[in-house]
C-alpha positions, -999 to +999 in steps of 0.1 A: +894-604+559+908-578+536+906-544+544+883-536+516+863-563+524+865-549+563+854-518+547+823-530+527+811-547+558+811-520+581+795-500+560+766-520+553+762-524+592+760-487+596+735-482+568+716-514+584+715-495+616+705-464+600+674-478+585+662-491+619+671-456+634+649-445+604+619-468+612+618-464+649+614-422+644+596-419+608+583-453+600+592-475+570+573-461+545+589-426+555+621-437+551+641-421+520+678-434+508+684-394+512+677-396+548+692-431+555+726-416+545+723-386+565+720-409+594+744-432+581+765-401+580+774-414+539+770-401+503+739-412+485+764-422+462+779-444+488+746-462+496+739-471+461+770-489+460+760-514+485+721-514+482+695-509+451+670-495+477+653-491+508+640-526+506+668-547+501+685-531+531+653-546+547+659-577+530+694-579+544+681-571+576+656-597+577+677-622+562+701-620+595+721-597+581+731-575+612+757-580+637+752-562+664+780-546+685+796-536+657+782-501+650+796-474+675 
């Protein structure tokens, strides 16, 4: 795998991880792409580049889309 690629994945896992972070303290409907970056420790910016919204992160999520371990 590239290391862009690397990259792109990794950060998709931590902003995966931050939206369950996100549910399990403020609920889903709480959640804001403002906060899911702060927890994600990213630029809004960042998280547009990889997701449209809240909800497809969700998607992703419930599509299988995690793999665990790999956030530290």
């Amino acid at each position: 795998m590239s290391f862009h690629k690397m990259m792109n994945f990794e950060t998709k896992q931590t902003i995966k991880q931050a939206l369950i972070i996100q549910i399990e303290e403020v609920g889903f409907e709480r959640v804001t792409v403002k906060n899911l970056a702060l927890t994600a420790n990213i630029n809004r910016g960042t998280f547009y580049l990889h997701y449209k919204d809240k909800f497809e992160v969700m998607e992703d999520l419930q599509n299988g889309g995690f793999a665990a371990g790999v956030i530290k």
